[in-house]
VOBA-1610 file (N, C-alpha, C; in pm, whole numbers, padded with zeros to 5 digits, always signed):
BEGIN
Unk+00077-01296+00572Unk+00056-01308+00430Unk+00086-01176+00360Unk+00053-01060+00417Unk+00089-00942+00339Unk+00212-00905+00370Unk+00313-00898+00486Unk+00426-00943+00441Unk+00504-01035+00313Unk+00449-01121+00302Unk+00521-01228+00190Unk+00495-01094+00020Unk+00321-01097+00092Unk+00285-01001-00081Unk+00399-00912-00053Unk+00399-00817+00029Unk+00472-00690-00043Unk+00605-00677-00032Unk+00690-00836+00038Unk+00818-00830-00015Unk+00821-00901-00141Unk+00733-00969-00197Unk+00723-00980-00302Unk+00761-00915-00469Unk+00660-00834-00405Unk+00598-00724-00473Unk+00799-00606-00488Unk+00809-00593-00368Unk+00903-00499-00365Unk+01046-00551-00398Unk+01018-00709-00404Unk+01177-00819-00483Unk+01147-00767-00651Unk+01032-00807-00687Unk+00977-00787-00825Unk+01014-00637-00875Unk+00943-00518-00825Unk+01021-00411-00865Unk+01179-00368-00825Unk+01224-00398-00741Unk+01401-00362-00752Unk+01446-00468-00850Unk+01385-00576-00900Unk+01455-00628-00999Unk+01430-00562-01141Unk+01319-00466-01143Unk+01268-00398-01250Unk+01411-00305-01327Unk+01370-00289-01449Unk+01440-00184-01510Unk+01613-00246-01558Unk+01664-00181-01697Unk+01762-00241-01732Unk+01901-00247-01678Unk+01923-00153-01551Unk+02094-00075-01464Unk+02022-00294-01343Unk+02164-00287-01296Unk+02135-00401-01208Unk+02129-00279-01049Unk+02179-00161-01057Unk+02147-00140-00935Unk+02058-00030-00961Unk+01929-00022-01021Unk+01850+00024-01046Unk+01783+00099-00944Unk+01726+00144-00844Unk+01657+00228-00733Unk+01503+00215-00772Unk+01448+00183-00658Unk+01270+00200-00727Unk+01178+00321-00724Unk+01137+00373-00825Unk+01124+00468-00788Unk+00992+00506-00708Unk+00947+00640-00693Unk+00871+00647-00593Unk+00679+00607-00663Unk+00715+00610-00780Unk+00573+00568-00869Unk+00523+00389-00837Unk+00709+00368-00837Unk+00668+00220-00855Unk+00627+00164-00703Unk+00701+00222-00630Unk+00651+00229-00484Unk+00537+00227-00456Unk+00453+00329-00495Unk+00351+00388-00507Unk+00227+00262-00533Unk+00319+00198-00622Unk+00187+00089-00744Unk+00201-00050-00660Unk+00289-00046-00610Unk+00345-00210-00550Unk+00272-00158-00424Unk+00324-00086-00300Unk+00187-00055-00198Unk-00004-00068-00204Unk+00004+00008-00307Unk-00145+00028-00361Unk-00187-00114-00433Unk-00115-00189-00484Unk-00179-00297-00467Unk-00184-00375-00356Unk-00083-00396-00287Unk-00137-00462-00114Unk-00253-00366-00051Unk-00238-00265-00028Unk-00374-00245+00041Unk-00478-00265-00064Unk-00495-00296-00173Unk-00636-00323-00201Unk-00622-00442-00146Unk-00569-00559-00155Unk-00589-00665-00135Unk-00611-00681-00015Unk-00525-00621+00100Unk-00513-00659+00245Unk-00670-00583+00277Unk-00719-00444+00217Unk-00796-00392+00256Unk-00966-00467+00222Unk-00955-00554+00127Unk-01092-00636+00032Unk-01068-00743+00167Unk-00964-00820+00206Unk-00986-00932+00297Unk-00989-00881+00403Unk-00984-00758+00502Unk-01073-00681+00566Unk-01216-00709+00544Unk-01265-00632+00463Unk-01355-00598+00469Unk-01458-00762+00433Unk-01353-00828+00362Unk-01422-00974+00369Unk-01457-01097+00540Unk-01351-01039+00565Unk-01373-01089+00708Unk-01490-01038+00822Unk-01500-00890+00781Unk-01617-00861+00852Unk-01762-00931+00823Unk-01736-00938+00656Unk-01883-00996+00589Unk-01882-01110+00646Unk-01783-01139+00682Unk-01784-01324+00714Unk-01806-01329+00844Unk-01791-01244+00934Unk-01766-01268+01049Unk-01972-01198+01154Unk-01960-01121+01075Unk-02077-01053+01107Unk-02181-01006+01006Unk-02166-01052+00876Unk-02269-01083+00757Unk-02338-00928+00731Unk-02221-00819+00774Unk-02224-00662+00749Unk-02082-00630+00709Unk-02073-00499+00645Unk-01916-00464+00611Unk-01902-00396+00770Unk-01761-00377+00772Unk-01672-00323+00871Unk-01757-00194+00929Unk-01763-00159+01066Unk-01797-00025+01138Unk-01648+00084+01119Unk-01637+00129+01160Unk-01566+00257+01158Unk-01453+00194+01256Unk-01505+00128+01348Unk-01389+00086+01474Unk-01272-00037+01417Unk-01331-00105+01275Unk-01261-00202+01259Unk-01165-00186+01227Unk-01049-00257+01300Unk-00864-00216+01286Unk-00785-00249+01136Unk-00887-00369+01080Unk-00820-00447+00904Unk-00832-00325+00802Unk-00939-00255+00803Unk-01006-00142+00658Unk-00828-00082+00774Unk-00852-00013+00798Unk-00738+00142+00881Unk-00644+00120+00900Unk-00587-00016+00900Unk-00456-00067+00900Unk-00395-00113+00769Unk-00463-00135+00669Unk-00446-00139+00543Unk-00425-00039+00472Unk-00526+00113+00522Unk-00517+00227+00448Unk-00375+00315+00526Unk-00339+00269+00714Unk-00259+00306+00708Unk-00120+00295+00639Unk-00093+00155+00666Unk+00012+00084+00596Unk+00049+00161+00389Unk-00034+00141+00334Unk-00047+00213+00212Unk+00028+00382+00252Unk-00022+00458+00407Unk+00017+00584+00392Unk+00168+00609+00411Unk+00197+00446+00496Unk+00348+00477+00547Unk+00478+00411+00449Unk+00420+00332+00350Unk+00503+00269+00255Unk+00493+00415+00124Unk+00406+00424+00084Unk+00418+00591-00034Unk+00496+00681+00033Unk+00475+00728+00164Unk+00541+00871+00251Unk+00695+00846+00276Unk+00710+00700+00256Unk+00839+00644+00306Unk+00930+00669+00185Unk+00858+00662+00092Unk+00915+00571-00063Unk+00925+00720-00168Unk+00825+00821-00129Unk+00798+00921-00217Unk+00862+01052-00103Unk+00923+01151-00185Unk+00961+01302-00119Unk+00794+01399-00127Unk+00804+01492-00067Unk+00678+01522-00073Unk+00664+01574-00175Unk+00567+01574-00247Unk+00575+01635-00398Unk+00614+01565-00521Unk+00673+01455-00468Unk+00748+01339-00591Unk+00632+01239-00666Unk+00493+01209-00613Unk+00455+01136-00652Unk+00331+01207-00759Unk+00355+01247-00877Unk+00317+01343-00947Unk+00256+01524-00899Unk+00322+01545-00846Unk+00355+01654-00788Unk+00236+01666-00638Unk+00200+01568-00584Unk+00109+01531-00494Unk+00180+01582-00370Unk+00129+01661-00229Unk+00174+01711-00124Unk+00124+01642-00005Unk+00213+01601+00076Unk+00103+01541+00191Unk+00018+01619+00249Unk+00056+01792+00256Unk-00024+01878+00324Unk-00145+01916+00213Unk-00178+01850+00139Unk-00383+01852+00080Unk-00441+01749+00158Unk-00412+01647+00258Unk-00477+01548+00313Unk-00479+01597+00484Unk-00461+01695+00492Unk-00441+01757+00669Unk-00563+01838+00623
//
């Protein structure tokens, strides 16, 4: 399912903007990711409620695979420094 969302998501922005071969940029990248992981990351954390009627422990793979996924679609999409002058080296 989050496949479908974020080719979705990522058909919707390359069709964005008025050039037909337009490039997406790294903001919009940015906004189209960050909305799949909220979503992928809420039905995480919904599944735990459902599954064990507590949110997620630290070990659960849905929350960390959501927040990873989010790190590797921005890092992919953005130069370092491109996404309002943001560095990957403040998160090390």
């Amino acid at each position: 399912m989050r496949n479908v969302c974020l080719l979705s998501s990522l058909l919707l922005i390359g069709c964005n903007g008025d050039k037909p071969d337009s490039a997406v940029t790294c903001s919009q990248a940015a906004d189209a990711a960050l909305q799949v992981c909220v979503a992928d990351y809420s039905a995480a954390l919904a599944a735990c409620v459902s599954a064990d009627g507590a949110l997620c422990d630290a070990s659960a793979p849905g929350p960390a695979a959501a927040l990873s996924a989010l790190d590797g679609e921005v890092s992919g999409a953005c130069a370092d420094g491109g996404l309002f002058g943001l560095s990957a080296a403040a998160t090390t």
